[in-house]
C-alpha positions, 0 to 999 in steps of 0.5 A: 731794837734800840740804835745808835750810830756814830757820825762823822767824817772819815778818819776821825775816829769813829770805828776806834771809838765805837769798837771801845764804847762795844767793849764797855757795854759788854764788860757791863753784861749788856747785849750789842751788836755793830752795823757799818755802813760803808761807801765802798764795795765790800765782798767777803769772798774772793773769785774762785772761792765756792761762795763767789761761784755761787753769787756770779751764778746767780744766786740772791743769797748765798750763805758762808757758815761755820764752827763759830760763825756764819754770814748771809750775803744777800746781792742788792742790786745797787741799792743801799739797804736802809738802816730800819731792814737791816735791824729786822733782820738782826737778831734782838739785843739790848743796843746796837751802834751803828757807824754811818747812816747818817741820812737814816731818821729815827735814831739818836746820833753820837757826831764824833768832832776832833779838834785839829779835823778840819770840817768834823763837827757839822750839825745835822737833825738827831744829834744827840751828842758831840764826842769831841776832844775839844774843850772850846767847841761850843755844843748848842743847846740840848746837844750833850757834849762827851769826852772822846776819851772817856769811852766809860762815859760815853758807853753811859751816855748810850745806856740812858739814851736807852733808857729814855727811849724805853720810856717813850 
């Protein structure tokens, strides 16, 4: 399944700007998924709901579903799951973009740079590309640089990413 994630600090603007470039490639009739990586605890659930008495139970899974939705919640340990489980798991669509992850290897990464954010824009190994609303920011080479406002252009840039990587 074709990935790519979305990189920077937090507070720059990385979940606006995924949530628009989702929205195009949608509007194009492509299928996409999200994954958010995230620091902090997060719990669907709150104590006294069934699902929370399930899990301090004991349970390993346990299962919210409904009408139009459903959600496993799988306890770990504390451990971070890595990005390449949890794709796996998912069911297959054309795209999924991913916020964070950026210690994973293996997929192409969007850095999102803002120009007045002090610290955005630091290269790693896999960038592909720097979203940016700086038109001075010098980009090394090979690196394209997208304009953070033009999320048409970037959900373009997503689509040949793929493309190429079909090709491989």
């Amino acid at each position: 399944m074709f990935a790519v994630g979305f990189i920077g600090p937090s507070g720059v603007g990385k979940t606006t700007l995924m949530e628009k470039v989702l929205a195009r490639l949608v509007s194009r009739g492509r299928t996409v998924s999200a994954v958010k990586s995230t620091h902090h605890d997060t719990d669907l659930d709150s104590p006294g709901k069934d699902s929370w008495r399930f899990r301090t139970a004991g349970a390993s899974e346990v299962v919210l579903a409904g009408r139009k939705r459903w959600a496993l919640m799988r306890e770990t340990e504390e451990h971070n799951v890595p990005l390449a489980e949890i794709l796996e798991r998912m069911d297959a669509v054309d795209i999924v973009l991913v916020e964070g992850y950026k210690g994973e290897e293996g997929i192409p990464r969007i850095l999102v740079h803002r120009k007045d954010f002090e610290n955005s824009a630091q290269m790693m190994p896999g960038i592909a590309a720097i979203a940016t609303d700086d038109p001075d920011l010098e980009v090394p080479e090979g690196i394209a640089k997208l304009d953070i406002n033009s999320p048409g252009a970037i959900a373009n840039f997503v689509v040949t990413l793929k493309a190429d990587s079909d090709h491989l």
